[in-house]
SENURO-259252 format. One record per residue (C-alpha): x, y negated, z; residue in one letter; residue number from 1. Coordinates in nm, 3 decimals, decimal comma. Layout:
<nodes>
NODE:X:Y:Z:a:NUM
...
</nodes>
This chain:
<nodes>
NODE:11,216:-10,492:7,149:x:1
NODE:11,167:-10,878:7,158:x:2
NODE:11,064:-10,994:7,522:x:3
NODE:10,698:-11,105:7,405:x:4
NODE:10,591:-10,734:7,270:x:5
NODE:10,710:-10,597:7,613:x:6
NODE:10,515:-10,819:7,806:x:7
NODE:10,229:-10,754:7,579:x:8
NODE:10,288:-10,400:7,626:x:9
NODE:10,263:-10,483:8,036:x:10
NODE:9,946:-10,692:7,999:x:11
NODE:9,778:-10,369:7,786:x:12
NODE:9,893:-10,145:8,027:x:13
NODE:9,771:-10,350:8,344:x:14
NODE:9,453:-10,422:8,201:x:15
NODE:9,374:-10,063:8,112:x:16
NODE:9,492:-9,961:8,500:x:17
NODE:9,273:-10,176:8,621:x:18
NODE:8,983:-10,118:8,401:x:19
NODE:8,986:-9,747:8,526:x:20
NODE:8,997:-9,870:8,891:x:21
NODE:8,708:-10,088:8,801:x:22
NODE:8,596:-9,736:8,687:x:23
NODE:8,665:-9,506:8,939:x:24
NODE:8,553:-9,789:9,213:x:25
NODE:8,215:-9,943:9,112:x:26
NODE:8,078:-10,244:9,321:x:27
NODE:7,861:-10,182:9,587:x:28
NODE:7,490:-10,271:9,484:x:29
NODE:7,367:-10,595:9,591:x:30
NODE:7,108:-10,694:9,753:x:31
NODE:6,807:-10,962:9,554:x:32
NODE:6,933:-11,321:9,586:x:33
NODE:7,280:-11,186:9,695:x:34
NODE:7,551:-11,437:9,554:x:35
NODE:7,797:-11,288:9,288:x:36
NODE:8,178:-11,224:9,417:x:37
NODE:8,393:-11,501:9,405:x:38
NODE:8,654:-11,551:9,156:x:39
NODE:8,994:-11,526:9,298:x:40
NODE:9,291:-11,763:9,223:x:41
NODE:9,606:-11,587:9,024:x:42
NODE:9,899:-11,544:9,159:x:43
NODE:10,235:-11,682:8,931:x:44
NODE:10,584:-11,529:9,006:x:45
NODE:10,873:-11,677:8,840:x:46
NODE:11,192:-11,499:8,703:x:47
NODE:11,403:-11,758:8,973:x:48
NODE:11,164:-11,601:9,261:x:49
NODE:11,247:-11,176:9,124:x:50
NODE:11,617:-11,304:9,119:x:51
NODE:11,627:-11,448:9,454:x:52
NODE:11,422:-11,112:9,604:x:53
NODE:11,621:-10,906:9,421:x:54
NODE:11,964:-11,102:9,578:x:55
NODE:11,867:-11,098:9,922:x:56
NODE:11,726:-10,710:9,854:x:57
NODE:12,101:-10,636:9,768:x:58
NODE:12,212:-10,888:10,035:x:59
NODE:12,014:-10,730:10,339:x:60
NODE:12,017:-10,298:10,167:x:61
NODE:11,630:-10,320:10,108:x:62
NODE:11,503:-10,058:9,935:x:63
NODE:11,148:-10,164:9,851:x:64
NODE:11,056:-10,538:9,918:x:65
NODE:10,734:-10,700:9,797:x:66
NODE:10,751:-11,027:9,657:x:67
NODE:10,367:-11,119:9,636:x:68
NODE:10,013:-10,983:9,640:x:69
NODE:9,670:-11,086:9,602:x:70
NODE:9,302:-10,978:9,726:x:71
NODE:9,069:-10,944:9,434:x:72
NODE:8,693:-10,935:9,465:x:73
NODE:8,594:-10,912:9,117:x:74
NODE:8,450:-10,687:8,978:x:75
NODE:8,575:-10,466:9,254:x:76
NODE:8,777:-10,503:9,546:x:77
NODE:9,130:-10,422:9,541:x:78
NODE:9,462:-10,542:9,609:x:79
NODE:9,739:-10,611:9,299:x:80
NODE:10,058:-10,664:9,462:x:81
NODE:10,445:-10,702:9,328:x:82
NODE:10,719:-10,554:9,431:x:83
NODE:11,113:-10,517:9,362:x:84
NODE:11,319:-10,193:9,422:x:85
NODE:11,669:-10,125:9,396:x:86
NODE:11,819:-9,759:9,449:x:87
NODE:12,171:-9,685:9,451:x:88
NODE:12,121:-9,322:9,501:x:89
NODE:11,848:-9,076:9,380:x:90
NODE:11,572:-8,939:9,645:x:91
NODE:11,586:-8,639:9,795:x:92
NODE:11,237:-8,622:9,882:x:93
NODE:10,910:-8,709:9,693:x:94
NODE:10,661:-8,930:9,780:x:95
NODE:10,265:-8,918:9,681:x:96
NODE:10,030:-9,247:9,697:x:97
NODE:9,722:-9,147:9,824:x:98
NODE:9,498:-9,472:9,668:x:99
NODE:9,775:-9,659:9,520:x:100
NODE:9,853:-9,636:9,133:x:101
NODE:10,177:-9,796:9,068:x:102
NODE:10,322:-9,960:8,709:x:103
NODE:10,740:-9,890:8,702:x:104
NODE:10,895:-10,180:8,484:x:105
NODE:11,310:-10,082:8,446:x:106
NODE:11,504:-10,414:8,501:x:107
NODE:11,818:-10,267:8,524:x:108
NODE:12,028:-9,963:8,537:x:109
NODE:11,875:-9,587:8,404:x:110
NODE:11,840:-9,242:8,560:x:111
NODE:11,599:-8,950:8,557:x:112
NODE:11,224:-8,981:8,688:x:113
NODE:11,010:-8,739:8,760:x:114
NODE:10,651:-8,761:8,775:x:115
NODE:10,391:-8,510:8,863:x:116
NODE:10,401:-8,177:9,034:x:117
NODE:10,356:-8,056:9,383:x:118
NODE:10,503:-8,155:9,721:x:119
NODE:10,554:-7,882:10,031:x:120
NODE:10,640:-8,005:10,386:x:121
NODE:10,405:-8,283:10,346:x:122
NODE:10,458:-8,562:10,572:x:123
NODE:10,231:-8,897:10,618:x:124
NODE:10,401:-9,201:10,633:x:125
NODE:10,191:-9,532:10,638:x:126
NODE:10,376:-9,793:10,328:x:127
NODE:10,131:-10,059:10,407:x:128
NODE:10,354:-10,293:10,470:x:129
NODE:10,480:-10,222:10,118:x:130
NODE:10,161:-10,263:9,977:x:131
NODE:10,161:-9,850:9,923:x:132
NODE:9,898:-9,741:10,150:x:133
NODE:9,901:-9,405:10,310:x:134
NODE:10,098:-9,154:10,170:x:135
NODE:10,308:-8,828:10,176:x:136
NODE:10,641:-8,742:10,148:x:137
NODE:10,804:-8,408:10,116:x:138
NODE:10,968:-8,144:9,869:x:139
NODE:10,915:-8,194:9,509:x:140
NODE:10,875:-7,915:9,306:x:141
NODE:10,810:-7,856:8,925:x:142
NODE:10,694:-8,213:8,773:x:143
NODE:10,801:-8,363:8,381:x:144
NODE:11,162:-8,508:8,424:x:145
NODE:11,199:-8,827:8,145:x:146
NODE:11,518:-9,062:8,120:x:147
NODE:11,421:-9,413:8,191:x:148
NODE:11,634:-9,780:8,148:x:149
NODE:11,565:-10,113:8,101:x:150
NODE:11,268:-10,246:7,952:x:151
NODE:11,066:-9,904:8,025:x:152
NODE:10,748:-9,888:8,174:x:153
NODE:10,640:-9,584:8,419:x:154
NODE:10,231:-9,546:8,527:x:155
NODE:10,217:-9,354:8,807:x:156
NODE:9,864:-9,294:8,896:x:157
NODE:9,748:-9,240:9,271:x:158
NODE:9,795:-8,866:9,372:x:159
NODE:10,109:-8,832:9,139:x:160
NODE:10,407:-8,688:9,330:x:161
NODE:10,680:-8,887:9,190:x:162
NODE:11,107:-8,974:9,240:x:163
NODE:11,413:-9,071:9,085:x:164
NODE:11,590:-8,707:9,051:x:165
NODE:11,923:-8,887:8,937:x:166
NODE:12,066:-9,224:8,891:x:167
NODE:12,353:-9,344:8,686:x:168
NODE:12,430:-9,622:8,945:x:169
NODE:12,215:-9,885:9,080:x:170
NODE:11,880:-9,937:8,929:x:171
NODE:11,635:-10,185:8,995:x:172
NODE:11,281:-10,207:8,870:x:173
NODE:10,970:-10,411:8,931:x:174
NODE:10,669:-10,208:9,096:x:175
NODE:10,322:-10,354:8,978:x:176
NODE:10,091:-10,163:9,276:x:177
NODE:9,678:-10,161:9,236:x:178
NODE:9,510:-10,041:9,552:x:179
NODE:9,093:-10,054:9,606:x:180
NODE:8,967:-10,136:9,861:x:181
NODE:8,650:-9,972:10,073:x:182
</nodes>
């Protein structure tokens, strides 16, 4: 698939995630008089920045790095960040987002995903500092396996249980995260 339908593809797919936040997460009323939010400045990542993360990620064994994010007022509040993982073995546990819906973009490598489900043992772990917001992690069970590779896209909405069951060697993907804010 030639590089510009994908990213078309990605644009669709971001615009309809955050159209549902948008959604889900109407603006509080304002007040008579009350100025309208500001417009917030984007955010550009280029490929040489995702290939440096992605070498000092391998470099340093970080799982899950971000590489950028950005506060956005309008028309609600939330946070769209990017990150980079790279896994060189599948999870053994599962992990649920509790407000953040995540976008899964396949750079390299393939394996089995699987979305959906129930966890048991529930723990909460904070992945704020990954721009993941509180979660859980635990024991998956049940959930729609799917074979993923490069050039795939995964939407995992907020509340999905989710993990790589098995890898066929490294794989690295790019993790588009969309978290509103109170």
């Amino acid at each position: 698939m030639p590089n510009r339908v994908v990213l078309g593809v990605v644009a669709t797919i971001l615009l309809s995630v955050l159209s549902a936040l948008a959604a889900a997460y109407p603006p509080p009323p304002q007040s008579p008089g009350a100025p309208s939010s500001a417009t917030t400045s984007s955010i550009y990542i280029s490929a040489e920045e995702i290939a440096t993360t992605l070498k000092q990620s391998i470099a340093n064994n970080v799982v899950d790095q971000p590489i950028n994010a950005i506060d956005v007022t309008s028309p609600t509040a939330h946070r769209a960040s990017l990150a980079l993982l790279r896994r060189t073995q599948p999870e053994t546990a599962a992990l649920i987002h509790d407000r953040v819906t995540e976008i899964y973009q396949v750079v390299e490598g393939a394996g089995t995903i699987v979305t959906g489900g129930t966890l048991t043992d529930a723990k909460e772990t904070d992945l704020t500092r990954v721009n993941a917001g509180p979660s859980r992690t635990g024991v998956h069970h049940g959930g729609d396996s799917r074979r993923v590779g490069p050039k795939d896209v995964i939407i995992i909405p907020a509340g999905t249980a989710h993990r790589f069951s098995g890898l066929d060697g490294p794989i690295t993907y790019l993790v588009y995260r969309f978290e509103p804010r109170p």
